[in-house]
C-alpha positions in Angstrom: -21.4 12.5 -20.3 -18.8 9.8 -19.6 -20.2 6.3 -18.2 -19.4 5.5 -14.9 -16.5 3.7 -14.3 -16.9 -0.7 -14.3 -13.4 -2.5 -14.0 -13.2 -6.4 -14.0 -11.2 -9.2 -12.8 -11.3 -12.4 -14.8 -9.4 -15.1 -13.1 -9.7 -18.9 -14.3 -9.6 -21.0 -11.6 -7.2 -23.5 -12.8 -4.5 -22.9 -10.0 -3.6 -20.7 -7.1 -3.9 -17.1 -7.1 -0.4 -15.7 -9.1 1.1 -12.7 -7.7 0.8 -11.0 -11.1 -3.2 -11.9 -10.9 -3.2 -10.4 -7.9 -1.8 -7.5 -8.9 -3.8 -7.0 -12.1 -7.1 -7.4 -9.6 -5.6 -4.6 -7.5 -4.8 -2.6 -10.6 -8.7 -2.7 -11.2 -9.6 -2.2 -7.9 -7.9 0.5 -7.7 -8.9 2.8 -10.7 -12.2 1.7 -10.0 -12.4 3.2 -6.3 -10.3 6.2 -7.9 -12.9 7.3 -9.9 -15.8 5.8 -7.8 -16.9 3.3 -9.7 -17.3 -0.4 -9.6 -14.7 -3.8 -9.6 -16.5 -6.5 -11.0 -15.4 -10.2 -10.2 -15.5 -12.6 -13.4 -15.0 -16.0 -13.0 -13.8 -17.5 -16.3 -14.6 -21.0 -16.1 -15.6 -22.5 -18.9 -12.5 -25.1 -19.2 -14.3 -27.5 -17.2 -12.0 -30.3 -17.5 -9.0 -28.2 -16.0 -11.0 -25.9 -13.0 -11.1 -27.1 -9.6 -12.8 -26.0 -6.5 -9.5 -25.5 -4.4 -8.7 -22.9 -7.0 -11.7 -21.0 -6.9 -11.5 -21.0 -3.5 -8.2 -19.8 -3.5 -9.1 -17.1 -5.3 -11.8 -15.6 -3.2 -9.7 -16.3 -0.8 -7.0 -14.0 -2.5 -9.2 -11.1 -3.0 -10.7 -11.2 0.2 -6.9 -11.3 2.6 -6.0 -8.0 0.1 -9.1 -6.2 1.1 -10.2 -5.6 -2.6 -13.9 -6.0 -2.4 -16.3 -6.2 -4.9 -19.3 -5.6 -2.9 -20.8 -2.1 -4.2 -24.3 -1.0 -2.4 -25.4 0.9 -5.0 -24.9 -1.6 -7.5 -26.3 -4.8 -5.6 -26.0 -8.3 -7.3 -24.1 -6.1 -9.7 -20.8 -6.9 -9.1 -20.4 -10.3 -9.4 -19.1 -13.0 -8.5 -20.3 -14.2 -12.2 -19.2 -17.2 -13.6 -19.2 -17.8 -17.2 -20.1 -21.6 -16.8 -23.5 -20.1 -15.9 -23.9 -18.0 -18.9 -24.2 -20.0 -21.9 -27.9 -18.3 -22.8 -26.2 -15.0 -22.9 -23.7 -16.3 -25.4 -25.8 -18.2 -27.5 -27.9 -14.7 -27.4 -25.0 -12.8 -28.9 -23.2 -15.6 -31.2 -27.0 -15.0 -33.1 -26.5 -11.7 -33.9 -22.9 -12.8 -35.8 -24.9 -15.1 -37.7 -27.7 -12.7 -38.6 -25.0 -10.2 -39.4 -23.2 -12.8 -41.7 -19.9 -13.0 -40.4 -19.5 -16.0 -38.8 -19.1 -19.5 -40.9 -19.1 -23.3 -40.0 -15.9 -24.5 -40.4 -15.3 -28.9 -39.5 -18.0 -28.5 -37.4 -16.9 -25.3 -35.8 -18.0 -21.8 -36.2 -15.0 -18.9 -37.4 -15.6 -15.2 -37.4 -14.4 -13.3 -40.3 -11.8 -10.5 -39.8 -12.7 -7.7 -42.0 -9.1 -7.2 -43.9 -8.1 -4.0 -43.0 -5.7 -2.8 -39.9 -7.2 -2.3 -36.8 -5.8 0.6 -34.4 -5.9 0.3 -30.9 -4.7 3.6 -28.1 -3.8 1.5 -25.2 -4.0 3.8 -22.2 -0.2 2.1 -21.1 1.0 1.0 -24.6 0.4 3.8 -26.6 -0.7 3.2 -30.5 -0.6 -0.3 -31.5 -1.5 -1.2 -34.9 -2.4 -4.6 -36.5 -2.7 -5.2 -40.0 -6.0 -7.9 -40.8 -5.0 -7.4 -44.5 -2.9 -10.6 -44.9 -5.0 -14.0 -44.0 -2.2 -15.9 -43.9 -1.2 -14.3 -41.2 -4.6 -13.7 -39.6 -6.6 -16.4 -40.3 -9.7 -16.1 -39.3 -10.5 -16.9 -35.5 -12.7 -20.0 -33.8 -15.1 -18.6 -31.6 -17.4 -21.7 -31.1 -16.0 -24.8 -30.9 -17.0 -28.2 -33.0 -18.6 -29.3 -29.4 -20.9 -26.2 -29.1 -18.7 -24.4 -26.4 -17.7 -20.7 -26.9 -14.3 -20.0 -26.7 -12.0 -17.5 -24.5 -12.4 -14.6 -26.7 -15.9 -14.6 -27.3 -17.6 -15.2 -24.3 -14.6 -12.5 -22.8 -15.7 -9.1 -25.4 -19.9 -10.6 -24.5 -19.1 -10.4 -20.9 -17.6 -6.8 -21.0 -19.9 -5.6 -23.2 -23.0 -7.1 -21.0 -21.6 -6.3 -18.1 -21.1 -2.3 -18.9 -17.0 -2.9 -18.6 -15.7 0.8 -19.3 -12.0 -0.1 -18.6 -10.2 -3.3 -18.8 -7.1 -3.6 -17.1 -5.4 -6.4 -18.0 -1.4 -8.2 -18.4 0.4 -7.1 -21.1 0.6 -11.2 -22.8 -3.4 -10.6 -23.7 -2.3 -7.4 -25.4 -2.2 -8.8 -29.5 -5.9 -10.2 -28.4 -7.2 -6.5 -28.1 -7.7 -6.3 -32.2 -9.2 -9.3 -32.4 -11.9 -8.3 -29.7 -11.9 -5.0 -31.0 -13.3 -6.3 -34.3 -16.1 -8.8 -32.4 -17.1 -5.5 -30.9 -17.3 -3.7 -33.9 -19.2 -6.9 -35.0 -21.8 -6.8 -32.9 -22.4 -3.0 -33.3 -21.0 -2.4 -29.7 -18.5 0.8 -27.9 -15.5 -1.0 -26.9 -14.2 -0.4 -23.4 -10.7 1.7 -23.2 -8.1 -0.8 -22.6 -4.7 -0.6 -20.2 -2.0 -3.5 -20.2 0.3 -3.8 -17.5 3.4 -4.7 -18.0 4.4 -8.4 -17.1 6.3 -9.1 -13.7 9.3 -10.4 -13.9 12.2 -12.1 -11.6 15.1 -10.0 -10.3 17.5 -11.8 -13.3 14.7 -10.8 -15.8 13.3 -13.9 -16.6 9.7 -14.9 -16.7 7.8 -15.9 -13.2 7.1 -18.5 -13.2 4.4 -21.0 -10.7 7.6 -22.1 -8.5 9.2 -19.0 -8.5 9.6 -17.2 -5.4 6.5 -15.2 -4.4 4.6 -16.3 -6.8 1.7 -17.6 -4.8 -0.2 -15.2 -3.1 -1.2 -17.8 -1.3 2.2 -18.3 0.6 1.8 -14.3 2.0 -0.3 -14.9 5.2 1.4 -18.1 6.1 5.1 -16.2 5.7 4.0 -13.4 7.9 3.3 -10.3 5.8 0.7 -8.4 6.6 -2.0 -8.0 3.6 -2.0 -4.2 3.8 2.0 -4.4 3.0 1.1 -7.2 0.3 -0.8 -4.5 -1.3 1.0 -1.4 -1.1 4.0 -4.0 -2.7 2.1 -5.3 -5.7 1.5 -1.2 -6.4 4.5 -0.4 -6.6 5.1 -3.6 -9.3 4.7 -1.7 -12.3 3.0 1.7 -10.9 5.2 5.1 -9.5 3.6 7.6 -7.7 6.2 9.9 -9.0 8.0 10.8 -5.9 10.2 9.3 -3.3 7.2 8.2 -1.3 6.8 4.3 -1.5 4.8 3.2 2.1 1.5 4.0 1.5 -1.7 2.9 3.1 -5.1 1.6 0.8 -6.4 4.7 1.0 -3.6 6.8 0.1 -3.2 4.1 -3.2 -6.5 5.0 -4.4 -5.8 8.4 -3.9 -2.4 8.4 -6.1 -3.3 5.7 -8.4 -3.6 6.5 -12.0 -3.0 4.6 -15.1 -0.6 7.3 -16.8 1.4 6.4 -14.0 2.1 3.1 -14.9 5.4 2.3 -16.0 6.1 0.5 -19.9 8.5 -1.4 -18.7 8.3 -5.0 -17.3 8.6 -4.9 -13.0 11.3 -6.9 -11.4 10.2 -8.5 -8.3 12.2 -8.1 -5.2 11.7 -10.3 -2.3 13.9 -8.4 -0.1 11.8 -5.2 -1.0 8.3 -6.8 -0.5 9.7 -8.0 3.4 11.6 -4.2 4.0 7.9 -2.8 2.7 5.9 -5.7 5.6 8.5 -4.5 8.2 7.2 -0.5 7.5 3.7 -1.9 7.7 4.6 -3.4 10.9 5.9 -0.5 12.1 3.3 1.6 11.3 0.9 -0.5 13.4 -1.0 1.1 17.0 0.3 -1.1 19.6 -3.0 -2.7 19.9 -3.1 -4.1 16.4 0.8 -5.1 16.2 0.0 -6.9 19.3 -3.6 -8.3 18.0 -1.2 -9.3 14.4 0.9 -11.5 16.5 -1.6 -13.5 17.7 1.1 -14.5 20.7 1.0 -16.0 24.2 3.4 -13.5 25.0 2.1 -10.6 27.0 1.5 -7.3 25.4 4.9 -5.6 26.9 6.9 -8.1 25.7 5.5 -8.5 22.1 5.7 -4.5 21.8 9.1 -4.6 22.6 9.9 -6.5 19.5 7.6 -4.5 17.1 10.8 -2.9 15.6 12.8 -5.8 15.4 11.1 -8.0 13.3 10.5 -8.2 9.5 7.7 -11.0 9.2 5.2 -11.7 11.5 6.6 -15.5 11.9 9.6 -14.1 13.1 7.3 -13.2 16.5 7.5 -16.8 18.4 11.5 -16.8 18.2 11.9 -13.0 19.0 9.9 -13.4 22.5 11.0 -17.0 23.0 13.5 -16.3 25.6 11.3 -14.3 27.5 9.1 -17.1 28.0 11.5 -19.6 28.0 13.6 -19.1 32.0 16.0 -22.2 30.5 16.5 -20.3 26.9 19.5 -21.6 24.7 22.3 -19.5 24.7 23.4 -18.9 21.5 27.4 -20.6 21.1 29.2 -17.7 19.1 27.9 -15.0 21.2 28.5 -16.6 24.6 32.1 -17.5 23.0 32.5 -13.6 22.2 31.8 -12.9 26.0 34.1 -15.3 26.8 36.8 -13.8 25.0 36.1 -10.3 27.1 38.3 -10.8 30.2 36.5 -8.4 32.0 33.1 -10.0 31.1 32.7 -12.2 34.2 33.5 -9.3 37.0 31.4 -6.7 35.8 28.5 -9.5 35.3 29.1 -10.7 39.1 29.5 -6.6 40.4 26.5 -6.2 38.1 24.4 -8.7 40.3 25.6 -7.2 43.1 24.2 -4.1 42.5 21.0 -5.0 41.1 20.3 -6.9 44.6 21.0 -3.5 46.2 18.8 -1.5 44.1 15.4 -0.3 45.4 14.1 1.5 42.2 14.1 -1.4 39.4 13.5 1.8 36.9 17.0 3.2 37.3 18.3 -0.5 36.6 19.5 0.5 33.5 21.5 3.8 34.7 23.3 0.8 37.0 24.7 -0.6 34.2 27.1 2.5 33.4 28.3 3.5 37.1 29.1 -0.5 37.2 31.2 -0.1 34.2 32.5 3.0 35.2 33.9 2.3 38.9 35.6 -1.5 37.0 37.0 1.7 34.3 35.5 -0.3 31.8 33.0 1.1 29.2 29.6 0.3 29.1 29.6 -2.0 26.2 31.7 -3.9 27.5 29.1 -5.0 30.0 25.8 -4.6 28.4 26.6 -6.9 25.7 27.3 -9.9 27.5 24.5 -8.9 30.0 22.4 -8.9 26.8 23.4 -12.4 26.9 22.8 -13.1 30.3 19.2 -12.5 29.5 18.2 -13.5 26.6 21.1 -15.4 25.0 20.7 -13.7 21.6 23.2 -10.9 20.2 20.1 -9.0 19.4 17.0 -8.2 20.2 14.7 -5.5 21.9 16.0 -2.7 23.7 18.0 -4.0 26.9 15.6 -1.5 29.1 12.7 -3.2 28.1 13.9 -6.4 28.5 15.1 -5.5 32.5 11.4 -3.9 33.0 9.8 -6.6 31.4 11.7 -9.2 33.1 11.7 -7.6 36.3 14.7 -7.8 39.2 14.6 -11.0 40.3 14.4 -12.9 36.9 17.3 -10.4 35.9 19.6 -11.3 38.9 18.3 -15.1 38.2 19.4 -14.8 34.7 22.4 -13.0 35.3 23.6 -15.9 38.0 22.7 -18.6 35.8 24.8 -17.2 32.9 28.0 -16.3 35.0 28.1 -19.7 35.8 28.4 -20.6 32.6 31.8 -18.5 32.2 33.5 -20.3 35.0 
């Protein structure tokens, strides 16, 4: 009978969340709440001189904006967070049984563990077969794993914290993959199963170098305060590195855990595409109830007017300019488009007929049908006229649908609008 399923995440808070963090945290969230298991949070911060409280913060943080809790109630106080500054009994504990079993030395003070000289296979559930041969010291001397100061060191305290904490699968970047045989030999060590290991292949920029911390989109951080909506963040980071194996690629949390399986991720390093992760938020936003896009916006604008622009916008920053003109009666005109309806000669006499029959009309709702039987008795076409009444209203070549800006508006700010602006052409 298999164990249930234990994932971890093991950020060091030395900096802000990285994107590719972020995704190896969802990676692990995600296999775990496939198989119902449990994601457990690690904190790795023994490098005391370099953590910092902003970047744990930012962390948590992080996790918490994605939705990828950690919080199991079966498992209680189970989950983490643990921090490994707090568990130097535990490692002390199980750096004993290396010395009882001979195969650790002192070494200037500090304490090496002997590789046993032989290769060491490893079936990584991504990479395949990787084999490393321990047969050579020279090229695999034996490895530190307590410092001349007492302290453990990264992979020590990392194969005693899976080990302790019943980690079945660890899920992890694919620049910690030549550490595997090293911890797969501690294991062996110690007399302990090793978990079944997955690493994910690194994410790249679109030119194929190496993301870096200033690269763009590198910050998870930045997400929120661009205007993407977490639930797009996360169906994004997926798709960095995973396929579902169809054309599908806008998929809810739900329907992630669903599909998500480590066979399916691909060998080969992701590229990321900032253009892709804003068409993905603009899907999420589009796939919003009306009530949440409008609760999203968080806008002074009323809930017509911010529903109007739902399909519109990309990035949820883009909200206080897409509405500005409706709450704005003195809105700029923009120059190049008022200069385009300048150079339409018939532009200022359909505008002015226009008016006139908008004062006429009784039923505001058939305002919009006026605008074709004003073109059509000038034999103009209706283009011709609703683009520069487009302007007239809202001074932008774009925007939400021209009869939801004359409901919205209403008839007397239209006919206001529509004078105001036909002065301007004069």
């Amino acid at each position: 009978m298999s164990l249930p399923v234990r994932t971890r995440f093991a950020p060091s808070p030395t900096g802000y969340l990285h994107v590719g963090g972020a995704r190896t945290a969802l990676f692990n969230w995600l296999f775990a709440k496939r198989h119902g298991g449990t994601f457990v949070v690690r904190v790795e911060d023994t490098d005391a001189a370099r953590n910092t409280e902003e970047a744990r913060a930012a962390i948590f943080e992080g996790l918490e904006w994605l939705g990828l809790d950690w919080e199991d109630p079966e498992h209680e106080g189970d989950c983490g967070p643990y921090y490994q500054s707090q568990r130097t009994d535990i490692y002390e504990e199980w750096f004993q049984k290396l010395v009882t079993a001979d195969r650790v030395y002192e070494d200037e003070g500090a304490w090496r563990f002997c590789f046993e000289r032989k290769p060491i296979t490893m079936n990584d559930l991504v990479c395949g077969e990787v084999v490393i041969d321990y047969t050579d010291e020279s090229n695999t001397p034996d490895m530190v794993v307590r410092r001349s100061d007492g302290s453990f060191v990264f992979h020590f305290v990392n194969v005693v914290d899976d080990l302790t904490m019943g980690i079945t699968h660890v899920i992890r970047g694919e620049d910690h993959l030549m550490n595997t045989p090293k911890h797969l030999q501690l294991i062996e060590a110690l007399g302990a199963t090793p978990p079944k290991y997955a690493h994910v292949p690194l994410i790249l920029n679109g030119d194929g170098s190496k993301m870096s911390k200033r690269d763009e989109g590198a910050a998870l951080g930045d997400y929120p305060k661009q205007g993407f909506l977490s639930s797009a963040v996360v169906n994004f980071l997926a798709l960095l590195g995973w396929s579902p194996k169809d054309e599908k690629e806008i998929f809810s949390a739900a329907e992630l855990i669903g599909k998500f399986s480590l066979e399916s991720v691909n060998r080969a390093p992701a590229r990321f595409d900032p253009e892709k992760c804003r068409w993905v938020n603009q899907q999420h936003l589009l796939g919003l109830s009306p009530d949440d896009f409008v609760a999203s916006c968080a806008s002074e604008a009323s809930p017509a007017m911010l529903l109007s622009i739902q399909e519109k916008i990309t990035l949820l920053t883009e909200v206080p300019d897409a509405v500005s003109f409706y709450l704005d009666p003195e809105f700029p005109t923009d120059p190049l488009a008022l200069e385009k309806v300048k150079g339409n000669d018939l532009a200022a006499t359909l505008l002015s007929k226009l008016v006139e029959n908008f004062e006429s009309l009784d039923d505001w709702s058939q305002a919009k049908e006026i605008i074709g039987t004003t073109a059509k008795a000038s034999d103009a076409k209706p283009g011709q006229l609703m683009f520069p009444l487009r302007i007239a209203l809202s001074g932008k070549a774009g925007g939400p649908d021209l009869g939801a800006i004359l409901e919205i508006l209403g008839k007397a700010e239209c006919v206001r609008r529509l004078a105001r602006f036909t002065a301007l052409l004069k």
